[in-house]
C-alpha positions, 0 to 999 in steps of 0.5 A: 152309397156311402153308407155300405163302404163305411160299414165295409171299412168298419168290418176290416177295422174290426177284423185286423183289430182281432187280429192285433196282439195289442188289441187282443192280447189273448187271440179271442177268436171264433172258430170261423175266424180261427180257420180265416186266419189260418187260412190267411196265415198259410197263404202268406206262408206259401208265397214265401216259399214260393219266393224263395223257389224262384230266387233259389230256381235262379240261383241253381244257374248263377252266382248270388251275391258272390256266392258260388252258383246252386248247382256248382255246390251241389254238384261238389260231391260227385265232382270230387270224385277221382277222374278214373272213376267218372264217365269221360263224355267228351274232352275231360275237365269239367265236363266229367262231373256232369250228371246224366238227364235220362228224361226230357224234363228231368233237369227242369224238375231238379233245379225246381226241386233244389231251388224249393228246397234252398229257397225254403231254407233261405226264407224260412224266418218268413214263413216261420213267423206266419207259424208263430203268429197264429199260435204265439197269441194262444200263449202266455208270455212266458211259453212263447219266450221259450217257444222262441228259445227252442225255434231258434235252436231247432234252426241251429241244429237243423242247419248243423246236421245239414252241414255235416251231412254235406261235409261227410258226403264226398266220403260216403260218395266216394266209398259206394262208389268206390266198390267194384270199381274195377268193373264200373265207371260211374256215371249217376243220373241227376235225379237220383244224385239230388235224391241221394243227396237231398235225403242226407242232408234232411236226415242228418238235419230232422235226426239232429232234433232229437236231443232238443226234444229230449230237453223239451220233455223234461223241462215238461216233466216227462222224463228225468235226469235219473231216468236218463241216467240209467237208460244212457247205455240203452239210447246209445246202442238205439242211436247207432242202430238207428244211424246204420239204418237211416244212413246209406250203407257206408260207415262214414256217414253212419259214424258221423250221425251216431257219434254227433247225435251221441254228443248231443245226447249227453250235452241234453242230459247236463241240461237236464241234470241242472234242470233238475238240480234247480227244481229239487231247491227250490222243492226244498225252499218250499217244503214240499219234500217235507210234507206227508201224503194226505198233506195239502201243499202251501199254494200261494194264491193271487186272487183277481180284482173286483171285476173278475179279470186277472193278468196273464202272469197272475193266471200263469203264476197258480199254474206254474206252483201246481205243475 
C-alpha cells in the first residue's frame, strides 16, 4: 500500500516541479499538461472572479471599509438630476431617485450584475496573475518585463477611461434627459439605467487602449513615427467619428472621449518619436545605414558552450540585432 501513495506523491512532485519557474524556467511542457495548466490556471481565475462577486454583491447594499455603499455610487448620476425631472413616488427626498424594478428578479439580476463586474475590478491583480502565469514562462526575460510594463499601464488607462466616464455622465444624463422635458418626467427602470451606465464606462475604459496599442505596434516595427506623422490628421477625424458613434448621442461624453483619446494620441506619437530617434543611433553606431543592398550586416554572434545549451539572454541577444 505503501508503495502506490509514494508513486502518487512522486507524480505531484514532479507535476508542480513543471510547473515551477526555477525548475522549468522555460515552461517545457506537453500539449497534455499545456491544457491541464490552463485548465488549473482558468479555475483559480474564475473563483477569483467569482470572490469579488460576492463581496461586490454585498458591497451594492453596505458601505466597505467607510466607502460609500455600490448602489449609492452608482445610483449618483440619476440621483443628480434636478427634482422637476424625476418621478415623486411618495413624500420626495430620497425616495425620487429610485430606479423602477418592472420584474420580479430584476433587482436581484442588477446587484449580481454591478457586483461581478465591481468585484471583477477589485480583484483583478488575482485573476490577472493566473493570466501571466500561464504565459510569462513561454517568454524571455526581457518580453515579460515589457509585458508587465504595458499590463500595468493598460490598468491604468482602463481605470482612466472609467473614471471620466463616471465623471461626464451626470452631464450626458441630464442633457437626454433633459429633451422634452416639458412633456416627461423621468422615471428609468434599473435594468436599463446600469445598462447605460455600465456600457459607458466600458467603452470609455477599452477605447482608452488604443493609444497603448498604437505603442506596442511600434515598438514591434509595424508603424513608424513618419507614417504616424502624415496620417496624424486622418486619426483625428476617425477618432471623433469613432467617439460620436460609440457615445450616446449627446456631445458631452462624445467630446470627452474624442478630445481624451486625442491627447493620448499625440502623447503615444512622442513616445514613438524617441523610440525611433533612439533606433536610428544606434543604426547609425552600427553602420548598417552605410551598407549596400547585397551587403551582409555585421551580425555579432554568441556561440553556445560544448553541450549545445545557450542562456536566454544569448538566444534573445541574436534575436534582438536581427529584428
Amino acid at each position: 500500500m505503501a508503495e502506490p501513495a509514494t508513486s502518487e506523491h512522486a507524480g505531484r512532485r514532479g507535476k508542480r516541479r513543471r510547473r515551477s519557474r526555477r525548475h522549468n524556467p522555460d515552461g517545457t511542457m506537453t500539449l497534455i499538461e499545456h491544457v491541464y495548466e490552463f485548465r488549473r490556471r482558468l479555475s483559480y481565475a474564475l473563483l477569483a472572479i467569482i470572490a469579488g462577486g460576492i463581496v461586490g454583491f454585498i458591497w451594492f447594499d453596505n458601505g466597505v471599509a467607510g466607502l460609500v455603499s455600490l448602489g449609492d455610487l452608482i445610483r449618483g448620476p440619476y440621483c443628480g438630476l434636478p427634482s422637476d425631472m424625476l418621478v415623486d413616488f411618495g413624500s420626495g427626498g430620497t425616495q425620487q431617485c429610485q430606479l423602477l424594478q418592472t420584474e420580479p428578479f430584476e433587482a436581484f439580476m442588477i446587484r449580481l450584475k454591478v457586483g461581478i463586474a465591481a468585484g471583477s475590478v477589485l480583484f483583478a491583480p488575482f485573476w490577472l496573475y493566473q493570466l501571466w502565469a500561464f504565459i510569462a514562462p513561454g517568454l524571455y526575460p526581457s518580453e515579460r518585463k515589457y509585458a508587465r510594463i504595458f499590463v500595468a499601464l493598460a490598468s491604468v488607462l482602463f481605470a482612466a477611461g472609467a473614471v471620466l466616464a463616471y465623471l461626464i455622465t451626470p452631464f450626458a444624463l441630464r442633457m437626454l434627459v433633459g429633451i422634452g422635458a416639458e412633456n416627461f418626467q423621468t422615471a428609468l427602470t434599473g435594468s436599463k439605467y446600469i445598462s447605460f451606465i455600465l456600457t459607458l464606462l466600458i467603452v470609455f475604459g477599452v477605447s482608452f487602449e488604443v493609444p497603448l496599442l498604437i505603442v506596442m505596434l511600434n515598438r514591434v516595427g509595424v508603424v513608424r513615427y513618419d507614417q504616424l506623422k502624415r496620417w496624424r490628421r486622418g486619426i483625428i477625424m476617425a477618432m471623433f467619428v469613432f467617439a460620436a458613434i460609440i457615445t450616446p448621442a449627446d456631445p458631452f461624453s462624445m467630446l470627452a472621449l474624442a478630445l481624451a483619446l486625442v491627447l493620448l494620441f499625440e502623447l503615444a506619437i512622442q513616445v514613438a518619436r524617441v523610440h525611433d530617434k533612439k533606433l536610428a543611433r544606434q543604426r547609425e553606431h552600427l553602420g548598417w545605414d552605410s551598407l549596400s543592398d547585397d551587403e551582409a550586416a555585421p551580425f555579432e554572434y554568441q556561440p553556445s558552450g560544448a553541450d549545445g545549451d545557450a542562456s536566454d539572454e544569448q538566444r534573445r541577444g541574436s534575436t534582438d540585432d536581427v529584428t
